[in-house]
C-alpha positions in Angstrom: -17.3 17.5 -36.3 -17.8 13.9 -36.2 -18.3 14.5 -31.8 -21.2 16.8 -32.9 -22.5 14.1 -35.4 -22.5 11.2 -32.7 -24.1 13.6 -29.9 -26.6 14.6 -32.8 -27.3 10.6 -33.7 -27.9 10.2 -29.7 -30.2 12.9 -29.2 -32.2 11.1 -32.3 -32.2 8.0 -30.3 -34.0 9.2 -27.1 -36.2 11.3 -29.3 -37.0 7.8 -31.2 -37.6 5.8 -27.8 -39.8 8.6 -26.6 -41.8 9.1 -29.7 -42.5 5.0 -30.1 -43.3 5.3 -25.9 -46.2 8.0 -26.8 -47.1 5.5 -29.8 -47.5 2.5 -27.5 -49.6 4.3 -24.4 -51.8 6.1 -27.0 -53.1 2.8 -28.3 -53.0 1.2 -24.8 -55.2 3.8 -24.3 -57.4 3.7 -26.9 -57.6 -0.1 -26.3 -58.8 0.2 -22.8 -61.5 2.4 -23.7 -62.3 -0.1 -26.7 -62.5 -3.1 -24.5 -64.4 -1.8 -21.8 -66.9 -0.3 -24.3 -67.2 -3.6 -25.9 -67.7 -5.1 -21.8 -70.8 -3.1 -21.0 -71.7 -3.7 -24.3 -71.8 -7.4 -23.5 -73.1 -7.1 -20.1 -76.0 -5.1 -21.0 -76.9 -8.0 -23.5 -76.4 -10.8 -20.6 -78.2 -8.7 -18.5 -81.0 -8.7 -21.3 -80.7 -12.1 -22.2 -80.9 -13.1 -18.1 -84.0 -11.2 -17.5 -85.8 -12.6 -20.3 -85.2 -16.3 -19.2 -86.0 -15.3 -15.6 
């Protein structure tokens, strides 16, 4: 019994690691596309801002 309970508690362990590694890419991800919405973003207003002094 207590060899099923420590196999059981390792089994929780990987599961754990692998549900905080899906955690940590999906907001990786959803920070990538954040920032590089927020770079055009800001280049679109330089590029505004340039063409107006020039």
């Amino acid at each position: 019994m207590l060899i099923k309970a420590l196999r059981f508690k390792k089994k929780q362990k990987g599961a754990t690691a692998i549900e905080y590694a899906l955690i940590a890419s999906l907001i990786a991800v959803v920070a990538i596309a954040g920032m590089k919405t927020i770079g055009n973003k800001i280049t679109s207003q330089l590029n505004n801002i340039a063409h107006n002094l020039g």
